[in-house]
Structures are given as C-alpha cells and as structure tokens.
C-alpha positions in Angstrom: 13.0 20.6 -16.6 16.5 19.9 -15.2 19.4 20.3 -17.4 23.1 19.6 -16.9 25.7 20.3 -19.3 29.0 18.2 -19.0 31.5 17.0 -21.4 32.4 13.6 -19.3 31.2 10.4 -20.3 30.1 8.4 -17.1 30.0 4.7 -16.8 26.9 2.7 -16.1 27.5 -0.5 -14.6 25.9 -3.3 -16.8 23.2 -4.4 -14.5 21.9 -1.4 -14.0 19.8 0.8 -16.8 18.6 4.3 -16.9 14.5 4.3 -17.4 12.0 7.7 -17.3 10.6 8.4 -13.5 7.1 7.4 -15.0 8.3 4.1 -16.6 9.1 3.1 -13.3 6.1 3.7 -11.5 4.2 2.3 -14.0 6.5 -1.3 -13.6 6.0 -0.8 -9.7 2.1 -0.8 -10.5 1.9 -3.5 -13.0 4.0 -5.6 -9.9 1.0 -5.2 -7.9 -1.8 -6.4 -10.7 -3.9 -9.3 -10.3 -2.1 -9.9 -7.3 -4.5 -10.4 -3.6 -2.8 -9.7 -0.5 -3.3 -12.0 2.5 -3.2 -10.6 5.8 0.4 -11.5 6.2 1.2 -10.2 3.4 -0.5 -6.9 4.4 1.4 -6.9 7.7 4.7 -7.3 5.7 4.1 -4.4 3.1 3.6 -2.6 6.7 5.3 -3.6 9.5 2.6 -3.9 12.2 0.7 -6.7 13.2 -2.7 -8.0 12.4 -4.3 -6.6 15.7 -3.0 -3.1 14.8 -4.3 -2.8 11.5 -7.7 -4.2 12.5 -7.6 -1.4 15.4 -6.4 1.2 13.0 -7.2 0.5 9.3 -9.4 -2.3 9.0 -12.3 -1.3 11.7 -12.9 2.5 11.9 -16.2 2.9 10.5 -14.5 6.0 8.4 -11.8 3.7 6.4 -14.1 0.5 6.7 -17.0 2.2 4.7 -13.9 2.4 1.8 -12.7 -1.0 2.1 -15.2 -3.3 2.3 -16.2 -5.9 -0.5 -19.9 -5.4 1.0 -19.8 -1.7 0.5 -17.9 -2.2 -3.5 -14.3 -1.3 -1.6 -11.8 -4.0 -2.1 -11.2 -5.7 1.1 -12.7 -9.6 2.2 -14.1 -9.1 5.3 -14.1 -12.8 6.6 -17.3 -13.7 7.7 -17.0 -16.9 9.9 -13.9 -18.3 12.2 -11.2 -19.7 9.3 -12.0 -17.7 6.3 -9.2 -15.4 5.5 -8.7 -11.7 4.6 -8.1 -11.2 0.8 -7.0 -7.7 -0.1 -7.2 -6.3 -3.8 -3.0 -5.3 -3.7 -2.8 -2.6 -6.6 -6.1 -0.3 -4.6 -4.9 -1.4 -1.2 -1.6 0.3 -1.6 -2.9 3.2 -3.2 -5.6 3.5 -0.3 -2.6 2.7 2.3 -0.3 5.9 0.7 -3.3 8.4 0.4 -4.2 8.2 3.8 -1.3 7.3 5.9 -1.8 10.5 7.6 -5.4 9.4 8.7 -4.1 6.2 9.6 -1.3 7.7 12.0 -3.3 10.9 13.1 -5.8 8.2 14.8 -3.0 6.2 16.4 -1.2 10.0 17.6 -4.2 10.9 18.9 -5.3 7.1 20.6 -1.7 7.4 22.3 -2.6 11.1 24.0 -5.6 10.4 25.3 
C-alpha cells in the first residue's frame, strides 16, 4: 500500500471527487453495458477505418473463430449487402485490450513482408 504522511490540507476543486481505482473501473464498465457498437462506432473507439479492422481484427480465422455470433462470440457478421455490423461493446473492448498485441503483431509483420 502507498502511504504519505503530511500535515497540509489540499484543496479539491468542487467538480472534481476522489473515488477508489476499482470504483472507477467498475463505472467505466457499467458505461459500456447493454450498449452495441456499430461499425462506426468501433472505428471511433479505434482510430482505423472499417477496411483495416476487417483486414486485421474482423477476418483472421484466429480472432474470427472468437468473435463471431455464429461461433457464440459477440460480433454480427452481416450476412447480405445492407445489414450492418452489431458489436456486443462491454466484451468487444475487453477482446480489443487483451489482444492488441496480436492485433498489431499481424499488421508489424504484414508491413515487413
């Protein structure tokens, strides 16, 4: 644990608060709840475009086998021209931060080819 010992009192403006580390990522999580991600919305939470995270995340046998509805992942695969991608928010970002080094390893290594 960390400890720090003063005798100063420190302001704290009144729009902020101080909350425990895990009462915030538990807030962060319950953001994400219920909510479905459209493929913009995916392309906002990650800067890249639709192309590049079909050629990188949503494709590759290895992450598709993960993420598709058909397989029990949580990803809608659209079937026919106009449907749209629906994307499960809450597991999406959790699959997005445990493998981000998969995810960039395979562009690294598509770029030294």
């Amino acid at each position: 644990m960390q400890q720090l010992n003063v005798n100063i009192s420190i302001p704290i403006p009144s729009d902020h608060i101080l909350i425990k580390k895990i009462e915030l990522e538990e807030l962060k999580r319950q953001e994400l709840t219920g909510v479905y991600w459209t493929m913009k919305d995916l392309q906002k939470r990650i800067n890249k475009s639709d192309r590049w995270i079909k050629d990188n995340i949503l494709y590759p046998s290895k992450f598709r086998k993960i993420l598709d509805v058909e397989n029990g992942g949580f990803v809608y695969y659209p079937k026919n021209q106009g449907q749209t991608w629906s994307f499960q928010a809450t597991k999406m970002a959790a699959f997005l931060e445990k493998h981000f080094k998969e995810i960039f390893k395979v562009v690294k290594q598509k770029w030294s080819d």
